[in-house]
C-alpha positions in Angstrom: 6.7 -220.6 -0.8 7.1 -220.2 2.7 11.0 -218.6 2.2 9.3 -216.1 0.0 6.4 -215.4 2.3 9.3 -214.9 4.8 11.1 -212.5 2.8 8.2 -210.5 2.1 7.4 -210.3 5.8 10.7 -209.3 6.8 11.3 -206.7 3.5 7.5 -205.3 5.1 8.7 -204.8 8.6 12.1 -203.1 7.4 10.2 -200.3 5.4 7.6 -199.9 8.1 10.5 -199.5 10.4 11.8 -197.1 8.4 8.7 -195.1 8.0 8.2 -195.2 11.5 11.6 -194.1 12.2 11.2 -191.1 9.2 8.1 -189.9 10.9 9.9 -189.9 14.3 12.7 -187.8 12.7 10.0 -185.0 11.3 8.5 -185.0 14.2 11.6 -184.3 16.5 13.5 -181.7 13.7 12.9 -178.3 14.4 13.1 -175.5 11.5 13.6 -172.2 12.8 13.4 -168.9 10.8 15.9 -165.8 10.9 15.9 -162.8 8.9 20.2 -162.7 9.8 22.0 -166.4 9.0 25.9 -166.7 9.0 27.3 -166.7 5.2 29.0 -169.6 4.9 31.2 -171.1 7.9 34.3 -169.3 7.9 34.6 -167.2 10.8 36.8 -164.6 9.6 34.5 -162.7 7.1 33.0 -160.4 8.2 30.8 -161.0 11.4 30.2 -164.7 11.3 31.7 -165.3 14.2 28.5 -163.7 15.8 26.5 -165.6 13.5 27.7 -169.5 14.2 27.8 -169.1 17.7 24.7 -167.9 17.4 23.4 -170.9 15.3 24.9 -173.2 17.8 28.1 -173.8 15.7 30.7 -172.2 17.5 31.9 -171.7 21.0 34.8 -169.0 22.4 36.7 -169.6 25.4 34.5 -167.1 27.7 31.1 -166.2 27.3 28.4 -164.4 28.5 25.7 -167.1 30.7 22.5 -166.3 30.9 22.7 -164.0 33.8 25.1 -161.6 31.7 28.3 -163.3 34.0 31.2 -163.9 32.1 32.1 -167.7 32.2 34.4 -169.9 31.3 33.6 -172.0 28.2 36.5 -173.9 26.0 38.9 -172.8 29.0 39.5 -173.3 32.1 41.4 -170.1 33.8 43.3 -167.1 32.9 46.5 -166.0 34.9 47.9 -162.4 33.9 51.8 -162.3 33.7 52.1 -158.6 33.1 49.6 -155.4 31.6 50.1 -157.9 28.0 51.0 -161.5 28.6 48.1 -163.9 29.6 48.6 -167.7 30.4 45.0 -169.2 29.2 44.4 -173.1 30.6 42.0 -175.3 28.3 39.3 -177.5 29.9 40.5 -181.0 29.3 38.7 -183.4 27.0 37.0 -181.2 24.9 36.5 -182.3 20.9 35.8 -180.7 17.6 32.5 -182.4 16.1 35.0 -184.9 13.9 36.3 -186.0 17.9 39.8 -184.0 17.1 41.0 -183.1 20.4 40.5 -178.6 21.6 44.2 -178.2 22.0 46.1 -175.2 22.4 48.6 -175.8 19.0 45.4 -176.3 17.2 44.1 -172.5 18.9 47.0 -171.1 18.4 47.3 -171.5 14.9 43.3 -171.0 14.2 44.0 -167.4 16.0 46.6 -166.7 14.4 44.8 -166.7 11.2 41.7 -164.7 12.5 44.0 -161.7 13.4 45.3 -161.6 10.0 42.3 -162.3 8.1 39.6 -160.2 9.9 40.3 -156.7 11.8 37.7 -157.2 14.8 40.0 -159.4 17.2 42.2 -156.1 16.9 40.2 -153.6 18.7 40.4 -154.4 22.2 44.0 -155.0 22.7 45.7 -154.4 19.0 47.6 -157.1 17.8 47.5 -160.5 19.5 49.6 -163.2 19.5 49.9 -167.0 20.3 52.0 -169.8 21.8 51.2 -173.5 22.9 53.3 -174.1 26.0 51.5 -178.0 26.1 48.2 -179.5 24.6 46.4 -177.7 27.2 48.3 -174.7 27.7 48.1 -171.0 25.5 50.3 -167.8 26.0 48.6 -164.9 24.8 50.3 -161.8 24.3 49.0 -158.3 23.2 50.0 -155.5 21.6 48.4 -152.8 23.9 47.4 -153.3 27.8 44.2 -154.9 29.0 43.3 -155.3 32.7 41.4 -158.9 31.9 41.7 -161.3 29.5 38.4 -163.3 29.8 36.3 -160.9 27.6 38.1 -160.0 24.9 38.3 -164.2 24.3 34.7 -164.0 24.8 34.1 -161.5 21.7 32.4 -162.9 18.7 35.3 -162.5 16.2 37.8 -164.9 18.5 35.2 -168.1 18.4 37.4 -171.4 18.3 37.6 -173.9 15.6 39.9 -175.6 13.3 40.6 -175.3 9.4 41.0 -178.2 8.1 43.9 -178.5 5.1 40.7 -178.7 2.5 39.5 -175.3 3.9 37.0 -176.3 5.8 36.1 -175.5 9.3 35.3 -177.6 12.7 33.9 -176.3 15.5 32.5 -177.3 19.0 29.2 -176.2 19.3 26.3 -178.5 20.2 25.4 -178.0 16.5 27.4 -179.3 13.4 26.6 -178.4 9.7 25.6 -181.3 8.1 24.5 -179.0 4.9 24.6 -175.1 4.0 22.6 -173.6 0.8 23.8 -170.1 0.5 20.7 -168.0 0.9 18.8 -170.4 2.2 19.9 -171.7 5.1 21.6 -175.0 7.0 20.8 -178.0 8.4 22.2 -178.9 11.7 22.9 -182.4 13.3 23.9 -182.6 16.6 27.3 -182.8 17.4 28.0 -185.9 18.6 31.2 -185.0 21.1 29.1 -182.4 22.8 27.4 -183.9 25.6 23.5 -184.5 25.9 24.1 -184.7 22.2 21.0 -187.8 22.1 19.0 -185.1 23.5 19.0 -182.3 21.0 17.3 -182.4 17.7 18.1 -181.7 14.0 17.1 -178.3 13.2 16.7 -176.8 9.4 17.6 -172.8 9.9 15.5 -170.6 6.7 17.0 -167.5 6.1 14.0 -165.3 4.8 14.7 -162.2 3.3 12.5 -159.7 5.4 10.2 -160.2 8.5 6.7 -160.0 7.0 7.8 -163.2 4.6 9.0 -164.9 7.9 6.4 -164.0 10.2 3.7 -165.3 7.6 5.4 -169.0 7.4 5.4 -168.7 11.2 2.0 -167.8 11.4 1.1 -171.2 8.5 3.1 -173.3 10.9 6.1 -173.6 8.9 8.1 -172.5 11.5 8.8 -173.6 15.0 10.7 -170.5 16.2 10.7 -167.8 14.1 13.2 -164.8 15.7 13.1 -160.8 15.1 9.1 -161.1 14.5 8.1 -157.7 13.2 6.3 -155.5 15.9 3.6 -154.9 14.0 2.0 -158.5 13.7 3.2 -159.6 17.5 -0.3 -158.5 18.9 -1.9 -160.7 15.7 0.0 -163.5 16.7 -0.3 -163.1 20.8 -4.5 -164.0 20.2 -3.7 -166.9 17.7 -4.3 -170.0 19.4 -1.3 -172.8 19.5 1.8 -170.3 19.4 3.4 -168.1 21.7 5.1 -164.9 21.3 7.9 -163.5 23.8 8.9 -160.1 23.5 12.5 -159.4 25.9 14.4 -156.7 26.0 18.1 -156.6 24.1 21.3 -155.4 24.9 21.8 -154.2 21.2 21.8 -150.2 20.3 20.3 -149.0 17.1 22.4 -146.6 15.8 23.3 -143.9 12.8 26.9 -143.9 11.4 27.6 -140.4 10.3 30.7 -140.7 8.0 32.8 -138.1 9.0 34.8 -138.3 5.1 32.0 -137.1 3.7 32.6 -133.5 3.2 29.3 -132.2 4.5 29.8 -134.8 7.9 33.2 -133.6 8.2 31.8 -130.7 10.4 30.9 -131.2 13.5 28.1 -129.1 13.7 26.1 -130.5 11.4 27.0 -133.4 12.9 25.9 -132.3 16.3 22.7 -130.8 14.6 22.2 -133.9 13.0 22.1 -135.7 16.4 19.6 -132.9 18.1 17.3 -133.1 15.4 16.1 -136.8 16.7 13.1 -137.5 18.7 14.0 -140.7 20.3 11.0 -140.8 21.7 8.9 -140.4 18.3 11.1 -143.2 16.8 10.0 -145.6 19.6 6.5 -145.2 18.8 6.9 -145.8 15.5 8.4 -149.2 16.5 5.9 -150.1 18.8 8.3 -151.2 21.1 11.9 -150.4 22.9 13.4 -147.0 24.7 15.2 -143.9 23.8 18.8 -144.5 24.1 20.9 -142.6 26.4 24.2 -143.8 24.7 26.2 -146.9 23.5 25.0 -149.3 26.3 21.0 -150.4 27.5 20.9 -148.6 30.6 21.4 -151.1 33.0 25.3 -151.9 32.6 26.9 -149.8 34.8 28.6 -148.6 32.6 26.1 -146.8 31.0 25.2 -143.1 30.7 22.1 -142.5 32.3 20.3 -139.1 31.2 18.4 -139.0 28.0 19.7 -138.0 25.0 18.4 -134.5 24.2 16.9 -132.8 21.7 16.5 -129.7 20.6 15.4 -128.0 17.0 16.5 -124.6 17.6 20.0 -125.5 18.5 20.4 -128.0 15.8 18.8 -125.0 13.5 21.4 -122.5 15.0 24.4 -124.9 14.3 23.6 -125.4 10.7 23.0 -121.2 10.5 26.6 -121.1 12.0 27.9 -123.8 9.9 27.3 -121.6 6.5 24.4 -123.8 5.5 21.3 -120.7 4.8 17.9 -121.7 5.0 15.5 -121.3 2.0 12.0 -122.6 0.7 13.5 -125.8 -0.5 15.7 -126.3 2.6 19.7 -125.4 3.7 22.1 -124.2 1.0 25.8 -123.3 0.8 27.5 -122.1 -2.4 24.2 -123.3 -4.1 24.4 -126.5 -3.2 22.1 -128.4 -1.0 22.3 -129.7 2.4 21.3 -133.4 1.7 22.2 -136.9 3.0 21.4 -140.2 2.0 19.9 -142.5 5.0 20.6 -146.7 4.6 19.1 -149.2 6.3 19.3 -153.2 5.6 15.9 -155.6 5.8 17.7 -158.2 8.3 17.2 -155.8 11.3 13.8 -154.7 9.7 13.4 -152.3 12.6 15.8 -150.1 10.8 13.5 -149.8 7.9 10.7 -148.5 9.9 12.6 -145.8 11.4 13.8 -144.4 8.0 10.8 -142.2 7.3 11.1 -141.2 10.4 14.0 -140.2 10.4 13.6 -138.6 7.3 10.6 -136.0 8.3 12.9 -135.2 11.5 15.9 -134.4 9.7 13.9 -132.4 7.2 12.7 -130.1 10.0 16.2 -128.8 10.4 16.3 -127.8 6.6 18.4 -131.7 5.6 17.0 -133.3 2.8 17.1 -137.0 3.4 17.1 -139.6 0.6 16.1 -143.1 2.3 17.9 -146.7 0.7 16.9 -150.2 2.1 20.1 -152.0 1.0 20.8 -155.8 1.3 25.2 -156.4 2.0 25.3 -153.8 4.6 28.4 -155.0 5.8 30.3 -154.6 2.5 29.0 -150.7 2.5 29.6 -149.6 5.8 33.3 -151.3 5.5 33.6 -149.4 1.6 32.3 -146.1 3.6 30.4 -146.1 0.5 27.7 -144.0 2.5 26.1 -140.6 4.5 24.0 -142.4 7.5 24.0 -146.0 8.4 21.1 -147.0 10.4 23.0 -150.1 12.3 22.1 -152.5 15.1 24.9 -153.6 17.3 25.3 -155.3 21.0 27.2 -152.8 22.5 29.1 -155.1 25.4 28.3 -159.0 24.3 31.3 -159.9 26.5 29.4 -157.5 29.6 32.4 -155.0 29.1 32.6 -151.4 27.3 35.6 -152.4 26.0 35.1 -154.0 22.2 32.6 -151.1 21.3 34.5 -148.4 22.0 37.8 -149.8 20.7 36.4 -151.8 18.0 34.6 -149.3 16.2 35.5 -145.8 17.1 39.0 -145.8 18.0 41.3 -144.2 15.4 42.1 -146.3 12.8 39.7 -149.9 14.3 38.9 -152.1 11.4 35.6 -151.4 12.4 35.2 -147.7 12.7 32.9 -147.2 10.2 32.5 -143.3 10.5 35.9 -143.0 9.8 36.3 -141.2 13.5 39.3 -140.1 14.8 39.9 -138.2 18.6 43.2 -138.1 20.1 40.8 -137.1 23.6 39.2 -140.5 23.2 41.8 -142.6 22.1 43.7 -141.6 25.6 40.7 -142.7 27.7 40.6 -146.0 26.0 44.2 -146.6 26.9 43.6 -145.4 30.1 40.8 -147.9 29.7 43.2 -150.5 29.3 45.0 -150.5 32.2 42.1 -149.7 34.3 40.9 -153.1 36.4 38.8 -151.8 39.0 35.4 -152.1 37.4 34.0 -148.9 38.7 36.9 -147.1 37.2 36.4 -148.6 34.3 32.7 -147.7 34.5 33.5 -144.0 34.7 36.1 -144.1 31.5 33.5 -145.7 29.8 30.9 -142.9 30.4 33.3 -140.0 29.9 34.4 -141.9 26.6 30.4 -141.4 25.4 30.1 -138.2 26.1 33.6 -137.1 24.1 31.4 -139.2 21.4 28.3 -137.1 22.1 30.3 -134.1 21.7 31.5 -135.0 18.6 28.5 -137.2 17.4 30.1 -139.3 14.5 27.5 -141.7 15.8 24.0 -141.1 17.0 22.5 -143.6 19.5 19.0 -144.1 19.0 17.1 -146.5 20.5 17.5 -149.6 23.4 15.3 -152.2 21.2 12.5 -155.1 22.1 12.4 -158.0 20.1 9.9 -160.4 19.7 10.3 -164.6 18.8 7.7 -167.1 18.1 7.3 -170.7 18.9 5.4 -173.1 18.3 3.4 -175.5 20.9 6.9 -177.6 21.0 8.9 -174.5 22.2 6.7 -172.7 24.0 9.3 -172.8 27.1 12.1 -171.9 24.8 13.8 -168.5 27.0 15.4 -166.2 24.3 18.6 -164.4 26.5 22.0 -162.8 25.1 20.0 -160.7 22.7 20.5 -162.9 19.2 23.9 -164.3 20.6 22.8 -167.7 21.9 19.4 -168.1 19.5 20.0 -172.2 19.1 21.7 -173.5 22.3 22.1 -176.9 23.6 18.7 -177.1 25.8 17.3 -176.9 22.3 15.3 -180.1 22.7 11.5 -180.6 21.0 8.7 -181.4 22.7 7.9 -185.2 22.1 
């Protein structure tokens, strides 16, 4: 009787242990809410790069701290050879999150793959290629001329990791996947062969389809960080008792893509009309938050352009009278057909959506009729060119240099140039770009590169946004920096 009574005993102080341990894990686990979540884990489609660094997944070999310095983060140094050969040295003992050693055969081959799966990594410098001189030791060579190294392996489409014979992926973030549901999110674990890894706790990540859904589970304490809050509830949720809400400026531009293949876009006065025709201003009062942009960068890079954007309805009216398009009762016609556009926008930047009607009533005061779309796989219709105007957000310089932008998604031909732009003007400042060092002469190539853009307006820049994130009482000193960059990082740890 006693060996029973025993048994019982122990078998009741196992599952209170367990319970007790259970609780301690849902009270340490963290679920955090986004509107934008990386789909799926390989870093080659599309911009996932962005997103699982982001997540905490993924690390590059530079980055952008917290100050907006670029650092060292996977490597150690970069020596230049010549204008396109680069000698990159690792920092020893780093590990995937299976404890595989960060060597330079395994970077060179991951690389390799990116630049032919994915046309991102091509924009700064072209074509790139690889060689592992010793474990700890990469030659990088490019196709066009670069002054530095360091940021173009700090852009989101060159994040390190390994793919694994199976397909798979492994990266070296503080975070690991321990499970993804498509359209619903991941649960992380921390890596175990990042340090401080005892520290950190698991986090669920909900993707929610818009804002409003997400800001309500926030605000039912579902949620301990929920990012991108929609402007319109922050002030509800400053005066609600046992959350806080920070509101920071960003280093993204929102933007319109006009697609200069459709036949109306093609002419760049209506293009330019197009562009007068906004009120920045009006547009960042309808957000409730955020300034008029003066170009492709917030305005305090240096390399940013810093007088307003202008506009101006008669001149936008006399460039459409000039372009053929005649002004009736039920707006511009040419040949009988009408002057109209169709304006997109996609819910996981839900700003967007607000501006559309907006946008709408301003472009109708030129004599455009606008037709406004919210659509969900933006990224699969601004790369089909499937479109008239893309509202878009973007981080302009998420390695602190002009560079990526301008090559990435304007220059003639970039994999990522959605408005199908092409200058020979602006492609010869780039490459003077290229083999410019001195950061004040690149500065001033990077300005007179935005105003060939202004003049030719395949893009319109729109507005320099705020966003807003809440957290609950266990984050409330969470600090949100690199816009949505760096959203779970390592100093991710719950209140206890």
């Amino acid at each position: 009787m006693t060996n029973v009574v025993s048994v019982v005993a122990v078998t009741a102080s196992l599952l209170t242990a367990i319970v007790v341990a259970q609780t301690a894990n849902a009270q340490t686990a963290l679920t955090v809410g986004q509107t934008f979540i990386a789909n799926g884990t390989d870093p080659t489609k599309g911009s996932t790069g962005w997103a699982l660094t982001s997540h905490g997944i993924s690390e590059n070999l530079f980055t952008v701290d917290r100050n907006g310095d670029l650092v060292p983060e996977l490597a150690q140094s970069a020596e230049r050879l010549d204008d396109q050969t680069w000698i990159i040295k690792l920092a020893p003992s780093r590990r995937f999150s299976d404890g595989s050693d960060v060597t330079a055969q395994v970077l060179a081959a991951s690389f390799a793959y990116t630049m032919t799966a994915n046309p991102a990594p091509k924009g700064t410098a072209g074509m790139l290629t690889f060689q592992a001189l010793d474990p700890l030791t990469l030659k990088v060579s490019t196709e066009r001329a670069i002054p530095r190294i360091e940021p173009l392996f700090a852009e989101w489409a060159l994040v390190v990791y390994q793919k694994k014979d199976d397909g798979s992926m492994l990266f070296t973030g503080p975070y690991a996947v321990a499970d993804y549901r498509p359209d619903v999110g991941f649960t992380l674990k921390p890596n175990p062969h990042f340090p401080g890894a005892a520290a950190r706790s698991e986090i669920t990540l909900r993707r929610f389809g818009d804002a409003q859904t997400m800001a309500l589970a926030f605000e039912a304490g579902q949620l301990d960080l929920a990012f991108g809050l929609p402007t319109d509830v922050v002030a509800r949720l400053k005066a609600k008792q046992g959350v806080t809400v920070k509101s920071f400026p960003v280093a993204y531009q929102y933007m319109a893509w006009l697609n200069t293949r459709r036949p109306m876009l093609a002419d760049v006065k209506v293009r330019k009309a197009i562009d007068l025709s906004f009120d920045r201003g009006q547009i960042a009062q309808a957000l409730k938050a955020g300034s008029p942009a003066t170009g492709a960068y917030a305005p305090y890079f240096a390399f940013a352009v810093k007088e307003p954007r202008p506009r101006d309805i008669q001149a936008a009216r006399t460039l459409l009278d000039q372009a053929g398009w005649t002004m009736g009762t039920r707006g511009r016609t040419k040949g009988g057909a009408p002057l109209a556009v169709t304006v997109l926008a996609y819910p996981q930047r839900p700003d967007l959506v607000t501006m559309l009607p907006v946008i709408k009533s301003q472009l109708q005061e030129i004599g455009i009729a606008a037709e406004t779309r919210v659509i969900e796989n933006v990224n699969a219709v601004a790369a089909s060119g499937d479109f008239d105007m893309l509202l878009w957000a973007q981080h302009t310089a998420p390695s602190g240099d002009p560079a990526f932008f301008l090559n990435g998604m304007l220059r003639t031909g970039a994999g990522l140039n959605y408005a199908g732009y092409s200058s020979p003007a602006y492609d010869g400042l780039l490459d003077a770009m290229g083999r410019e060092g001195n950061p004040k002469a690149r500065a001033e190539l990077a300005v007179k590169a935005q105003k060939i853009l202004f003049d030719d307006a395949p893009v319109s820049f729109l507005i320099t946004p705020e966003w807003h994130v809440g957290l609950s009482e266990r984050l409330a000193n969470y600090v949100p920096w690199g816009s949505d960059y760096h959203v779970l990082r390592a100093d991710m740890g719950a209140k206890r």
